[in-house]
Biopython code that builds the backbone (N, CA, C, O; Angstrom):
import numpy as np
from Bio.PDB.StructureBuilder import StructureBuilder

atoms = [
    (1, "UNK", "N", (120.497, 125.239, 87.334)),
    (1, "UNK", "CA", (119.232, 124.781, 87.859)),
    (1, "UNK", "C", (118.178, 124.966, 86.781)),
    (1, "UNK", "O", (118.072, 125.945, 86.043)),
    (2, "UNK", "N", (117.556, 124.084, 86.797)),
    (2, "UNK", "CA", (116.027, 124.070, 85.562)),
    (2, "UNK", "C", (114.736, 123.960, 86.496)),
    (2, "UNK", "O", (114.550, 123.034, 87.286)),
    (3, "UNK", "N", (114.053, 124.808, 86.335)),
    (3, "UNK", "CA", (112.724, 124.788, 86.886)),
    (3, "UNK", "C", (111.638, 124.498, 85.726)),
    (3, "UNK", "O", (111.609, 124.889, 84.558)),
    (4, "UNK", "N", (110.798, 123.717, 86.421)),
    (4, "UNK", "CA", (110.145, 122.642, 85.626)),
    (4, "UNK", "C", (108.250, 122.533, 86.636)),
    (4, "UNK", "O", (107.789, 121.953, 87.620)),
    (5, "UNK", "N", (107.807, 123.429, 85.643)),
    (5, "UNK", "CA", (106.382, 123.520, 86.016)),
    (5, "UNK", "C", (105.585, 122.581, 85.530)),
    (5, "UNK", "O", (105.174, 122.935, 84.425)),
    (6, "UNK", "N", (105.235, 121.686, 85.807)),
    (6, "UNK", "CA", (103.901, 120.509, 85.401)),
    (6, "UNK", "C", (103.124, 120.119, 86.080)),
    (6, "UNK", "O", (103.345, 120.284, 87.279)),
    (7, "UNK", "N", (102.064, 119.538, 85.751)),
    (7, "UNK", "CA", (100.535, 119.025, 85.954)),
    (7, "UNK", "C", (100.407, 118.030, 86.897)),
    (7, "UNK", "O", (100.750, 116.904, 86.535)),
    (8, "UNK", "N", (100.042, 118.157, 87.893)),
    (8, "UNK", "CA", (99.736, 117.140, 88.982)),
    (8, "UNK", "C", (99.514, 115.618, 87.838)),
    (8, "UNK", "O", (99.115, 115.493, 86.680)),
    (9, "UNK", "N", (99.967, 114.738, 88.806)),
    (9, "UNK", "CA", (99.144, 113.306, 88.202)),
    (9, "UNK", "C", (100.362, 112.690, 87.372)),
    (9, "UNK", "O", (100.347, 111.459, 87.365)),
    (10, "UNK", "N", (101.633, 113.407, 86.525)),
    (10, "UNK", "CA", (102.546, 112.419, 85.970)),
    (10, "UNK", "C", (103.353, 111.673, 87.134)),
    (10, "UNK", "O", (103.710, 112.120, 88.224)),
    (11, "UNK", "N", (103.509, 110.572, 86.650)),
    (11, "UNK", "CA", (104.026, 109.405, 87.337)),
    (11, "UNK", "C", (105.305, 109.746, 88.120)),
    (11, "UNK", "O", (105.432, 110.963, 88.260)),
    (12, "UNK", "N", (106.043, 109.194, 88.533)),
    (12, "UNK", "CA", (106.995, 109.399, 89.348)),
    (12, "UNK", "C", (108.485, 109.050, 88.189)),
    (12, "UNK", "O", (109.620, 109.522, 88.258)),
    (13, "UNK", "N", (107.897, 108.045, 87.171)),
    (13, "UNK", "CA", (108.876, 107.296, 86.475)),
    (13, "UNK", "C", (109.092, 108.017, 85.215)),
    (13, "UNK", "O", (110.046, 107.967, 84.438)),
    (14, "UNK", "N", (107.649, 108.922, 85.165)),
    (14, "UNK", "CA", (107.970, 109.762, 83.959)),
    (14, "UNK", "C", (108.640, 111.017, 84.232)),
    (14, "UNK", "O", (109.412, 111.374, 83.342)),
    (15, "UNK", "N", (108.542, 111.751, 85.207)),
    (15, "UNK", "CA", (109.145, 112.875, 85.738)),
    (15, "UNK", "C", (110.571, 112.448, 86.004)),
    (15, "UNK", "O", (111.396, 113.343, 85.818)),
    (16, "UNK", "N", (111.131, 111.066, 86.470)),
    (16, "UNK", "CA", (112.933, 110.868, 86.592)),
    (16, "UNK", "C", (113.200, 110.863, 85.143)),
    (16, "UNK", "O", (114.324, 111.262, 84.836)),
    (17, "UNK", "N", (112.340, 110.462, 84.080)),
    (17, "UNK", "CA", (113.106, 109.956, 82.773)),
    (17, "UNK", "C", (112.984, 111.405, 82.342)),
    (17, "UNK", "O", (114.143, 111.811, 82.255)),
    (18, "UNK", "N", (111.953, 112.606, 81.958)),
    (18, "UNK", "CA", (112.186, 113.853, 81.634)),
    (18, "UNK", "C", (113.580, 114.482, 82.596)),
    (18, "UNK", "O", (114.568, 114.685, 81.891)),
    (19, "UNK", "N", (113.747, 114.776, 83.958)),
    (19, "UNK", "CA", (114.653, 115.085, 84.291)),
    (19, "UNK", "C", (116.035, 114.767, 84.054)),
    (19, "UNK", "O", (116.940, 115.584, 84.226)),
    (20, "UNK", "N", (116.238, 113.347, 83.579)),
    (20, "UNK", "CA", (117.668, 112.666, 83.215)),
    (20, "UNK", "C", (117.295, 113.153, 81.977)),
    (20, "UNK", "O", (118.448, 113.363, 81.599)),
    (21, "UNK", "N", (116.568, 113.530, 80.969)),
    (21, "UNK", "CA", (116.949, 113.657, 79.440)),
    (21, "UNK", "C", (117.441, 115.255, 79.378)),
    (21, "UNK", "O", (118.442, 115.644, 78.775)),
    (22, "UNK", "N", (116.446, 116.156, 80.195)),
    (22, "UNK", "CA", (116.984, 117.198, 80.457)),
    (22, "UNK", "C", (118.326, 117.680, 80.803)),
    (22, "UNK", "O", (118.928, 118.606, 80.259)),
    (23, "UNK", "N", (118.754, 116.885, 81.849)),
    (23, "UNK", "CA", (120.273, 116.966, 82.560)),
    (23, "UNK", "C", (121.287, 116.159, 81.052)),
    (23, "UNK", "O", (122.429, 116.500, 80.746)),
    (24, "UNK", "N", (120.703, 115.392, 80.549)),
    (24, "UNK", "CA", (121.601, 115.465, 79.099)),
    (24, "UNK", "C", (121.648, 115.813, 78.353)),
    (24, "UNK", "O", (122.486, 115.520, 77.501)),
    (25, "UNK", "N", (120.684, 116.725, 78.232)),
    (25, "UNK", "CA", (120.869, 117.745, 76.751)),
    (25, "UNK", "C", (121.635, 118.848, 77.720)),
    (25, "UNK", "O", (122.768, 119.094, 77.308)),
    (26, "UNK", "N", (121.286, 119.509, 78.829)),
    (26, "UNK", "CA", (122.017, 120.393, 79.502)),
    (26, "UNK", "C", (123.952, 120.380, 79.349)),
    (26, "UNK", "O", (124.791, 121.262, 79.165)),
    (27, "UNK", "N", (124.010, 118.748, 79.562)),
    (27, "UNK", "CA", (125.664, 118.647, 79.341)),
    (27, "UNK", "C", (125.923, 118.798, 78.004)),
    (27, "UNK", "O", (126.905, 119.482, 77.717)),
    (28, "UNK", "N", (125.098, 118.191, 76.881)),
    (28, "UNK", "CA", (125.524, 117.931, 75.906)),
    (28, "UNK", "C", (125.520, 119.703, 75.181)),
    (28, "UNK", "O", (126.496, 120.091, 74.538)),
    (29, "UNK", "N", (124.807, 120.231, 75.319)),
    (29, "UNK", "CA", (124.602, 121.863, 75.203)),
    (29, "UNK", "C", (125.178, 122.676, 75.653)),
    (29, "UNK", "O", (125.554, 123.516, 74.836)),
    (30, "UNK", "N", (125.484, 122.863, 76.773)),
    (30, "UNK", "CA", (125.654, 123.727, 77.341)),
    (30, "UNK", "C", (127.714, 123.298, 78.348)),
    (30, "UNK", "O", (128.333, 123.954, 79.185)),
    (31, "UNK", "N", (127.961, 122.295, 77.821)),
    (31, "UNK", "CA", (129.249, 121.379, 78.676)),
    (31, "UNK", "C", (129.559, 121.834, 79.501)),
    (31, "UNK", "O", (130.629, 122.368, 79.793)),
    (32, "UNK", "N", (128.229, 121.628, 80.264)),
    (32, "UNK", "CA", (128.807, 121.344, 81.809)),
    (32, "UNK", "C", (128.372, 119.799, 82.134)),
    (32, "UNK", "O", (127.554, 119.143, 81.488)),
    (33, "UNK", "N", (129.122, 119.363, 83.305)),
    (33, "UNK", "CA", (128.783, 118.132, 83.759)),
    (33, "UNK", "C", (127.495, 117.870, 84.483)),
    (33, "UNK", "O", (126.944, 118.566, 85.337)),
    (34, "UNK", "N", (127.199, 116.942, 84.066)),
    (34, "UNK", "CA", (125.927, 116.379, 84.724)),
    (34, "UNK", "C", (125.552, 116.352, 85.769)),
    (34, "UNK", "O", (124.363, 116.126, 85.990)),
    (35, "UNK", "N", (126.508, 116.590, 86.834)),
    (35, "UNK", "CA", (126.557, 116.567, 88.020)),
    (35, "UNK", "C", (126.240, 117.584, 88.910)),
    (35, "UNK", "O", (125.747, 117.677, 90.034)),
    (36, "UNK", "N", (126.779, 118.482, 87.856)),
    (36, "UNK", "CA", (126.154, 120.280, 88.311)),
    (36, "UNK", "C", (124.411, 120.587, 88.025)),
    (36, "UNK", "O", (123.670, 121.256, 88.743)),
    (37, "UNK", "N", (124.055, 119.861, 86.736)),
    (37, "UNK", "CA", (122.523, 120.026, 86.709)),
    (37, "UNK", "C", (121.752, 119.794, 87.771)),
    (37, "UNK", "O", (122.169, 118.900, 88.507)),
    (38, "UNK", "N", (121.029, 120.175, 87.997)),
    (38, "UNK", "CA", (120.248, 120.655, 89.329)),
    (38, "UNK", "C", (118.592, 120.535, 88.750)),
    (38, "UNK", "O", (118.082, 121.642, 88.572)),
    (39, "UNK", "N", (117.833, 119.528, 88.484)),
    (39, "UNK", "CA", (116.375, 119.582, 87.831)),
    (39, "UNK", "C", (115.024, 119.570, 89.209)),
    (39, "UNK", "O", (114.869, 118.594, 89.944)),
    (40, "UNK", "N", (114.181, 120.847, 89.309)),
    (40, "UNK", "CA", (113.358, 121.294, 90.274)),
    (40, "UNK", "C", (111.980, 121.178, 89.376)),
    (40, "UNK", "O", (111.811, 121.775, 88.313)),
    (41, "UNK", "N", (111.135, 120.398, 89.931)),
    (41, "UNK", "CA", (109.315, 120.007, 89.706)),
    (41, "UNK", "C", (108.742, 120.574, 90.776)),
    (41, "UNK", "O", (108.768, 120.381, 91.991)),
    (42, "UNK", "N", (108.066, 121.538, 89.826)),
    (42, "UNK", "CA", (106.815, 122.228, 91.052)),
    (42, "UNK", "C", (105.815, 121.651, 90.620)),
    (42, "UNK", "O", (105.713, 121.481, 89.405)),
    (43, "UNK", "N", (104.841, 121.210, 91.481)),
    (43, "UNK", "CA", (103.752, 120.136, 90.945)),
    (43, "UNK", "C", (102.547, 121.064, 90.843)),
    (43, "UNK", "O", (102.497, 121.899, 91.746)),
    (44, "UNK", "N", (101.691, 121.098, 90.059)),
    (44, "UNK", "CA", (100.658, 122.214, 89.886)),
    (44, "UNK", "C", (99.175, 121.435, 89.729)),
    (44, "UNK", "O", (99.247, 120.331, 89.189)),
    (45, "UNK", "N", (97.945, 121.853, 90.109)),
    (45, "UNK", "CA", (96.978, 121.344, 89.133)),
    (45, "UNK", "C", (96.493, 121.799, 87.943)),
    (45, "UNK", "O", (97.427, 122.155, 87.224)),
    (46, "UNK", "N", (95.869, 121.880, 87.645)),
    (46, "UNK", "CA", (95.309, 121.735, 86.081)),
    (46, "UNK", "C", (95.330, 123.436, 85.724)),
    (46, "UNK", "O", (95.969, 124.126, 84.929)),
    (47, "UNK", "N", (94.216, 123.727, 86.817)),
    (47, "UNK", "CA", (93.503, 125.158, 86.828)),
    (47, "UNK", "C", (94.746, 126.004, 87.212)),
    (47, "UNK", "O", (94.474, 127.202, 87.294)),
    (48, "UNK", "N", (95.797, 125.748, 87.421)),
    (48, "UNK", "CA", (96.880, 126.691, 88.025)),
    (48, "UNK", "C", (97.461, 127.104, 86.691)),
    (48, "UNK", "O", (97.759, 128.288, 86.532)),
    (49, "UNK", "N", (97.622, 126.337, 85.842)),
    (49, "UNK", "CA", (98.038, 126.463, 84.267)),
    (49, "UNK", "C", (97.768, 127.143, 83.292)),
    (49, "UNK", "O", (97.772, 126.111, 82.622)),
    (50, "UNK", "N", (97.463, 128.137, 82.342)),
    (50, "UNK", "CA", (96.789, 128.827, 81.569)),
    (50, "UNK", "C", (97.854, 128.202, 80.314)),
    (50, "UNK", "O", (99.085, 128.215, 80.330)),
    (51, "UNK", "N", (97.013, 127.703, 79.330)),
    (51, "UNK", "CA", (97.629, 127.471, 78.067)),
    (51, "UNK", "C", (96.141, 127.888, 76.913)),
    (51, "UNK", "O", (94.944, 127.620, 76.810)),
    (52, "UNK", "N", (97.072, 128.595, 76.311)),
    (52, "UNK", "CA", (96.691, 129.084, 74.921)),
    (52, "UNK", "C", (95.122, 129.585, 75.061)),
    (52, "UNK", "O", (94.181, 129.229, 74.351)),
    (53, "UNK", "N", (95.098, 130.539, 76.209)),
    (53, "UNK", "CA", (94.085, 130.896, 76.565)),
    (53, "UNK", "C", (92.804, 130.226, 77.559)),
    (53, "UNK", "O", (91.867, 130.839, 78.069)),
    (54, "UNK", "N", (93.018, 129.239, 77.609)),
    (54, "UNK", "CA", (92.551, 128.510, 78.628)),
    (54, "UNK", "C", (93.263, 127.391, 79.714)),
    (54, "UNK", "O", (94.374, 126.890, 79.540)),
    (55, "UNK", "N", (92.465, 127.151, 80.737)),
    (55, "UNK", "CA", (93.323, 126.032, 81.508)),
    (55, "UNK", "C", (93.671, 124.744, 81.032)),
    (55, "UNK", "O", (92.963, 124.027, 80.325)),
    (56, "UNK", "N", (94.785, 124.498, 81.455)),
    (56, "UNK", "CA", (95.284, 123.355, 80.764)),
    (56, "UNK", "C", (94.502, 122.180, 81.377)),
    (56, "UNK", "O", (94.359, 121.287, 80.542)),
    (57, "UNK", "N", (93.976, 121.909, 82.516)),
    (57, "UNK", "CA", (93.094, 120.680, 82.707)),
    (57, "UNK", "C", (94.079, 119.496, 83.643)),
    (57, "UNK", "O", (95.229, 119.706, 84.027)),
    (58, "UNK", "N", (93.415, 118.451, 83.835)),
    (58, "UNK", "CA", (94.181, 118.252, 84.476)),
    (58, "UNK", "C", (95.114, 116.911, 83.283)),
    (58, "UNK", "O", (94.717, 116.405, 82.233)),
    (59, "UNK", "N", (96.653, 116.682, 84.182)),
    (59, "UNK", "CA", (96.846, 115.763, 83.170)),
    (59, "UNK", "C", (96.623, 114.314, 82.824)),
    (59, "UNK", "O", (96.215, 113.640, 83.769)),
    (60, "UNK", "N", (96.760, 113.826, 81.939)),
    (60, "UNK", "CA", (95.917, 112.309, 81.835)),
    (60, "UNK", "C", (97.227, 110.945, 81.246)),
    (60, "UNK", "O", (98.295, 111.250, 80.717)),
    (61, "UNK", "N", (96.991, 110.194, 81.385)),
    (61, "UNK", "CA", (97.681, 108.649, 81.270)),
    (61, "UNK", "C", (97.628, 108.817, 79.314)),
    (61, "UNK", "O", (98.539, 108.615, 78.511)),
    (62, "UNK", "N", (96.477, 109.166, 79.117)),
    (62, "UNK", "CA", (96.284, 109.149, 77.239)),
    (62, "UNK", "C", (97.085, 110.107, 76.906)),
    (62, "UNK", "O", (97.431, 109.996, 75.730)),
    (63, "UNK", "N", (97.599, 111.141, 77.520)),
    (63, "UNK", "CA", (98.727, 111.878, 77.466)),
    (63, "UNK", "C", (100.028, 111.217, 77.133)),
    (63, "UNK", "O", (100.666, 111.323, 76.086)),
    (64, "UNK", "N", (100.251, 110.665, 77.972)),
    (64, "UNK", "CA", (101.740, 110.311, 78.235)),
    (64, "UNK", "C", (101.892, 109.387, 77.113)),
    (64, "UNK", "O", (103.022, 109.248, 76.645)),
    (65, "UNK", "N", (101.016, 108.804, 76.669)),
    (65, "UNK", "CA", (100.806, 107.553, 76.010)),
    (65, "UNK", "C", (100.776, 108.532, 73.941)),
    (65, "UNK", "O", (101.295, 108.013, 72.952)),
    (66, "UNK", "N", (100.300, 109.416, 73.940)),
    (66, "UNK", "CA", (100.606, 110.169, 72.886)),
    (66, "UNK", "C", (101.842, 110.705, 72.994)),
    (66, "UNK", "O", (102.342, 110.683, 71.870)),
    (67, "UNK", "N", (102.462, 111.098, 73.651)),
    (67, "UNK", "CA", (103.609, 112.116, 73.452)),
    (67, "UNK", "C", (105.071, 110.818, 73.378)),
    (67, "UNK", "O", (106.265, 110.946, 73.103)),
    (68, "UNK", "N", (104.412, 109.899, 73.683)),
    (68, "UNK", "CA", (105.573, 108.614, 73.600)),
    (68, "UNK", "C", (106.050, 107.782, 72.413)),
    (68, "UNK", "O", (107.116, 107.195, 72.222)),
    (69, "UNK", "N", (104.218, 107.985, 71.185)),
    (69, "UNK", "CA", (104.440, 107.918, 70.174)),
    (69, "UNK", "C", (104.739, 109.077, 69.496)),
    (69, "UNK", "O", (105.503, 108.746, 68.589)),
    (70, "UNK", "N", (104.532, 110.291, 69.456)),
    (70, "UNK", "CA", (105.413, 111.346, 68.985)),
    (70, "UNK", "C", (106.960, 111.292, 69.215)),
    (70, "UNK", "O", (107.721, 111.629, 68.308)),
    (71, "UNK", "N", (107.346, 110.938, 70.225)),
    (71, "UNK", "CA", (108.684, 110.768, 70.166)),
    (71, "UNK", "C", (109.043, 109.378, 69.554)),
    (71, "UNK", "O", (110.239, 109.143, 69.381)),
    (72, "UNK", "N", (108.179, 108.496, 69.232)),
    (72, "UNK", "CA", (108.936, 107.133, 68.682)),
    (72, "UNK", "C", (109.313, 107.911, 67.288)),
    (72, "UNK", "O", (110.414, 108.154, 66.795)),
    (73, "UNK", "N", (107.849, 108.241, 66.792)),
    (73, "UNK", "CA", (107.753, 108.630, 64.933)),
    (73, "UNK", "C", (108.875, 109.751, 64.803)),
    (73, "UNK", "O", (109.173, 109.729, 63.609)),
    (74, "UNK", "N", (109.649, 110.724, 65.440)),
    (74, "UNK", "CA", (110.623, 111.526, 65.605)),
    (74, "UNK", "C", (112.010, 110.903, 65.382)),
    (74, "UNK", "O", (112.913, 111.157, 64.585)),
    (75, "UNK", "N", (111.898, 110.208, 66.137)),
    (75, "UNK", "CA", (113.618, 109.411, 66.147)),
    (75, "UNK", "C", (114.280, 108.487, 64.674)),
    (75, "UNK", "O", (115.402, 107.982, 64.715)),
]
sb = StructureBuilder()
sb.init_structure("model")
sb.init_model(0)
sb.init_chain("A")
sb.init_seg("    ")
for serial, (resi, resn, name, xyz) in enumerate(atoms, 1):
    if name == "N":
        sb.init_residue(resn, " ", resi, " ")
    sb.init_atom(name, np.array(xyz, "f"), 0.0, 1.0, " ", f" {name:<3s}", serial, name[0])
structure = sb.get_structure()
């Protein structure tokens, strides 16, 4: 089982595609089958969060939209 704390407001489509990448690095790591991964989202707001000394805020669309080109320039 993976427990998975994030920010109110990501999409529904982005939270299945993190959970399926998760459940494949899990097999590919750890060989067990995919089937056994078990991926749990507790949905939080902003202020529930403490990062790097302050609240993380809430999350935003310009988010998702940066971390998508970080992963393009990565690959």
């Amino acid at each position: 089982m993976v427990l998975a704390e994030i920010r109110r407001g990501r999409p529904l489509d982005l939270r299945l595609e993190l959970g399926r990448r998760i459940v494949d690095i899990c097999a590919e790591v750890l060989g067990v089958p995919e089937r056994t991964v078990l991926v749990e989202f507790t949905v939080h707001t902003g202020d529930e969060i403490l990062r790097d000394g302050a609240w993380a805020g809430e999350w935003t669309h310009a988010e998702a939209s940066s971390l998508r080109s970080d992963t393009n320039e990565r690959s």
